[in-house]
N, C-alpha and C positions, 0 to 999 in steps of 0.2 A: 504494500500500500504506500503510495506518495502523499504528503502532504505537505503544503506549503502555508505557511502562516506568515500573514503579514499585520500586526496588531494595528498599524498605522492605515489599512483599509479596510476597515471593519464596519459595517453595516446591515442592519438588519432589512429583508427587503419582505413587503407584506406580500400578502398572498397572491392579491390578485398582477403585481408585477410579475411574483416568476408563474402564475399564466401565462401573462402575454409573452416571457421570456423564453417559455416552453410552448409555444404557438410561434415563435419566432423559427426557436430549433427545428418543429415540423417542418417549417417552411423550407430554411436551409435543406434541413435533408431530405425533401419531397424534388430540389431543385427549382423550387415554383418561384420562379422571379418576383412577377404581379406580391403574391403574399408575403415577400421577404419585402419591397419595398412598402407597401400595406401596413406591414407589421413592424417597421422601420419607424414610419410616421407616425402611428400609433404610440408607439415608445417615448416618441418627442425629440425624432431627427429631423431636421428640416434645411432647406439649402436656404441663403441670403436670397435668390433670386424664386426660390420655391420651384425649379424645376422640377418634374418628374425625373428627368435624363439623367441628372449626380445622385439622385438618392439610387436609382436603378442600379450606375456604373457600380455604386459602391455596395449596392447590396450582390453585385455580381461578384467585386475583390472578397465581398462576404466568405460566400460559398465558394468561390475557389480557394479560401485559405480555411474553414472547417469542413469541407466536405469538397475535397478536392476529387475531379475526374478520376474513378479508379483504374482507367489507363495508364495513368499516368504513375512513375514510382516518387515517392516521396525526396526520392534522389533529386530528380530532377527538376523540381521546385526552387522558384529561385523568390526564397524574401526578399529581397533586397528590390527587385523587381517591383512586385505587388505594393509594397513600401512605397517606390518613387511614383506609381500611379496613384497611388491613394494620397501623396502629397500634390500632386500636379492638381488633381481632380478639387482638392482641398485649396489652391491657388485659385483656379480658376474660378469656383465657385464654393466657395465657405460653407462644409455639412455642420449645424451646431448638432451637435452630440449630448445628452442627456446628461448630469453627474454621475447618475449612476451605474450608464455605461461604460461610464471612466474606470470605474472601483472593477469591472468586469475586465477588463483592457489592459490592467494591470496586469491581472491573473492570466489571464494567457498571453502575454508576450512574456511572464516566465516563464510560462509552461513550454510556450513557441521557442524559446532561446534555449531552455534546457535541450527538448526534442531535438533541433538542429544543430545543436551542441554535439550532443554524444549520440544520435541518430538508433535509436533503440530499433530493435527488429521487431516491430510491434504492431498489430492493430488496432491504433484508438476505437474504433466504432466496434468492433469485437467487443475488448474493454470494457466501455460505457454505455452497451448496448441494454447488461441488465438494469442500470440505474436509470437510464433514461427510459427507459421505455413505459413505466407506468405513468413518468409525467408527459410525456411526448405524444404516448399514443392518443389521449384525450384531444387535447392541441392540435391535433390529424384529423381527426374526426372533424373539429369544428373547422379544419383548413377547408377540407374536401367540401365539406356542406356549402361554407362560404363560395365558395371555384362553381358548386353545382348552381347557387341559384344566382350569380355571379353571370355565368353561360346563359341561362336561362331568360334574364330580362336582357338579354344582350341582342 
Protein backbone atom coordinates (compact mmCIF):
# COMPACT_ATOMS: atom_id res chain seq x y z
CA UNK A 1 0.00 0.00 0.00
CA UNK A 2 1.39 3.70 -0.92
CA UNK A 3 0.45 6.58 0.83
CA UNK A 4 1.31 9.80 0.73
CA UNK A 5 0.42 12.42 3.38
CA UNK A 6 0.64 15.85 2.82
CA UNK A 7 -0.61 17.75 6.23
CA UNK A 8 -0.33 21.13 4.59
CA UNK A 9 -3.27 19.95 1.80
CA UNK A 10 -5.62 18.61 3.88
CA UNK A 11 -9.24 19.20 3.31
CA UNK A 12 -12.39 17.69 3.84
CA UNK A 13 -14.48 17.45 0.79
CA UNK A 14 -18.60 16.83 1.35
CA UNK A 15 -20.38 14.53 -0.26
CA UNK A 16 -21.81 15.80 -2.97
CA UNK A 17 -18.35 17.18 -4.55
CA UNK A 18 -16.77 13.60 -4.62
CA UNK A 19 -20.18 12.89 -6.74
CA UNK A 20 -19.48 15.03 -9.11
CA UNK A 21 -15.62 14.18 -8.75
CA UNK A 22 -16.72 10.56 -9.37
CA UNK A 23 -19.00 11.52 -12.40
CA UNK A 24 -16.05 13.37 -13.56
CA UNK A 25 -13.94 9.99 -13.30
CA UNK A 26 -16.81 8.14 -15.25
CA UNK A 27 -16.44 10.54 -17.64
CA UNK A 28 -12.65 10.34 -18.05
CA UNK A 29 -12.82 6.64 -18.28
CA UNK A 30 -16.15 6.37 -20.46
CA UNK A 31 -13.60 8.61 -22.80
CA UNK A 32 -16.84 10.98 -23.40
CA UNK A 33 -15.48 14.31 -24.13
CA UNK A 34 -19.19 16.33 -24.02
CA UNK A 35 -19.30 14.98 -20.13
CA UNK A 36 -15.79 15.57 -19.18
CA UNK A 37 -16.18 19.04 -20.36
CA UNK A 38 -19.82 19.09 -18.61
CA UNK A 39 -18.51 17.85 -15.77
CA UNK A 40 -15.45 20.37 -15.89
CA UNK A 41 -17.99 23.24 -15.71
CA UNK A 42 -19.89 21.93 -13.24
CA UNK A 43 -16.94 21.71 -10.80
CA UNK A 44 -16.29 25.57 -11.59
CA UNK A 45 -13.65 25.48 -14.46
CA UNK A 46 -14.25 28.17 -16.63
CA UNK A 47 -12.15 29.92 -19.54
CA UNK A 48 -11.63 34.06 -19.32
CA UNK A 49 -13.22 34.15 -22.78
CA UNK A 50 -16.00 31.11 -21.77
CA UNK A 51 -15.06 29.10 -24.70
CA UNK A 52 -16.25 25.77 -25.09
CA UNK A 53 -12.91 24.85 -27.25
CA UNK A 54 -10.20 25.31 -23.91
CA UNK A 55 -12.40 23.76 -21.54
CA UNK A 56 -12.71 20.72 -24.37
CA UNK A 57 -8.78 20.81 -25.29
CA UNK A 58 -8.11 20.45 -21.72
CA UNK A 59 -10.55 18.03 -20.61
CA UNK A 60 -8.98 16.15 -23.74
CA UNK A 61 -5.00 16.80 -21.97
CA UNK A 62 -7.47 15.23 -19.04
CA UNK A 63 -7.87 11.98 -20.36
CA UNK A 64 -4.85 11.54 -22.07
CA UNK A 65 -2.94 11.88 -18.88
CA UNK A 66 -5.46 9.53 -16.46
CA UNK A 67 -6.71 7.37 -18.99
CA UNK A 68 -4.26 7.26 -21.48
CA UNK A 69 -4.82 5.23 -25.19
CA UNK A 70 -4.20 1.78 -24.01
CA UNK A 71 -2.19 1.46 -27.26
CA UNK A 72 -0.05 3.23 -26.21
CA UNK A 73 2.80 2.04 -23.46
CA UNK A 74 3.27 4.32 -20.71
CA UNK A 75 6.80 4.59 -22.00
CA UNK A 76 6.16 6.56 -24.54
CA UNK A 77 4.33 9.25 -22.89
CA UNK A 78 5.97 12.36 -22.81
CA UNK A 79 4.92 14.89 -19.60
CA UNK A 80 6.77 17.34 -20.52
CA UNK A 81 4.73 17.52 -23.77
CA UNK A 82 1.01 17.59 -22.28
CA UNK A 83 2.63 20.10 -19.73
CA UNK A 84 3.74 22.70 -22.45
CA UNK A 85 0.06 22.24 -24.16
CA UNK A 86 -1.62 22.80 -21.17
CA UNK A 87 0.45 25.83 -20.55
CA UNK A 88 0.04 27.31 -24.09
CA UNK A 89 -3.69 26.53 -23.97
CA UNK A 90 -3.49 28.29 -20.36
CA UNK A 91 -1.66 31.46 -22.28
CA UNK A 92 -3.83 31.70 -24.76
CA UNK A 93 -6.95 31.51 -22.83
CA UNK A 94 -6.98 31.41 -18.85
CA UNK A 95 -8.82 27.94 -17.50
CA UNK A 96 -9.65 29.40 -13.60
CA UNK A 97 -9.56 26.16 -11.82
CA UNK A 98 -11.41 25.48 -8.75
CA UNK A 99 -9.26 25.53 -5.12
CA UNK A 100 -10.18 22.44 -4.63
CA UNK A 101 -8.98 21.06 -7.74
CA UNK A 102 -5.62 22.45 -6.68
CA UNK A 103 -5.53 20.38 -3.36
CA UNK A 104 -6.21 17.28 -6.12
CA UNK A 105 -3.26 18.56 -8.55
CA UNK A 106 -1.01 18.38 -5.83
CA UNK A 107 -1.60 14.71 -5.21
CA UNK A 108 -1.20 13.44 -8.46
CA UNK A 109 1.69 15.32 -9.97
CA UNK A 110 3.22 13.40 -6.89
CA UNK A 111 1.92 10.44 -7.77
CA UNK A 112 2.67 11.52 -11.78
CA UNK A 113 6.49 12.31 -10.72
CA UNK A 114 6.84 9.27 -8.44
CA UNK A 115 5.28 6.87 -11.43
CA UNK A 116 7.69 8.42 -14.01
CA UNK A 117 10.34 8.42 -11.60
CA UNK A 118 10.88 4.93 -11.07
CA UNK A 119 8.36 3.66 -13.99
CA UNK A 120 6.77 0.79 -11.82
CA UNK A 121 5.57 -2.34 -14.19
CA UNK A 122 2.12 -1.63 -13.13
CA UNK A 123 -1.53 -1.34 -13.96
CA UNK A 124 -3.10 1.64 -12.30
CA UNK A 125 -6.75 0.99 -13.54
CA UNK A 126 -6.17 -2.85 -12.42
CA UNK A 127 -5.07 -1.39 -9.07
CA UNK A 128 -7.91 1.08 -8.41
CA UNK A 129 -10.33 -0.75 -10.29
CA UNK A 130 -11.71 -2.34 -6.81
CA UNK A 131 -11.84 1.09 -5.10
CA UNK A 132 -13.31 2.89 -7.72
CA UNK A 133 -15.76 1.12 -8.83
CA UNK A 134 -18.52 1.30 -6.33
CA UNK A 135 -18.20 5.16 -6.57
CA UNK A 136 -17.64 5.25 -10.38
CA UNK A 137 -20.03 2.85 -11.34
CA UNK A 138 -23.01 5.14 -9.95
CA UNK A 139 -21.50 8.36 -11.64
CA UNK A 140 -21.81 5.84 -15.05
CA UNK A 141 -25.03 5.36 -14.66
CA UNK A 142 -26.17 8.97 -14.28
CA UNK A 143 -23.36 9.71 -17.28
CA UNK A 144 -25.20 7.24 -19.63
CA UNK A 145 -28.65 8.56 -18.61
CA UNK A 146 -27.54 12.01 -19.04
CA UNK A 147 -25.74 11.03 -23.05
CA UNK A 148 -29.28 9.17 -23.58
CA UNK A 149 -31.65 11.97 -23.08
CA UNK A 150 -28.98 14.34 -24.14
CA UNK A 151 -29.33 12.38 -27.81
CA UNK A 152 -32.74 12.32 -27.60
CA UNK A 153 -33.82 16.16 -27.47
CA UNK A 154 -31.02 16.57 -29.87
Amino acid sequence: MLALLDFGAFTPFPDELRRDYAALAAAILARDHDQVTTRLRELGFSTRDGSEETLLRFSELLMDTFRPDPTISLDDLDPREAFEEALALARANPVQVPGHFVLLGRVFAALGGLLLRYRPQINLFVLLAPYLAPVVAPAMASTATASAVSDRSA
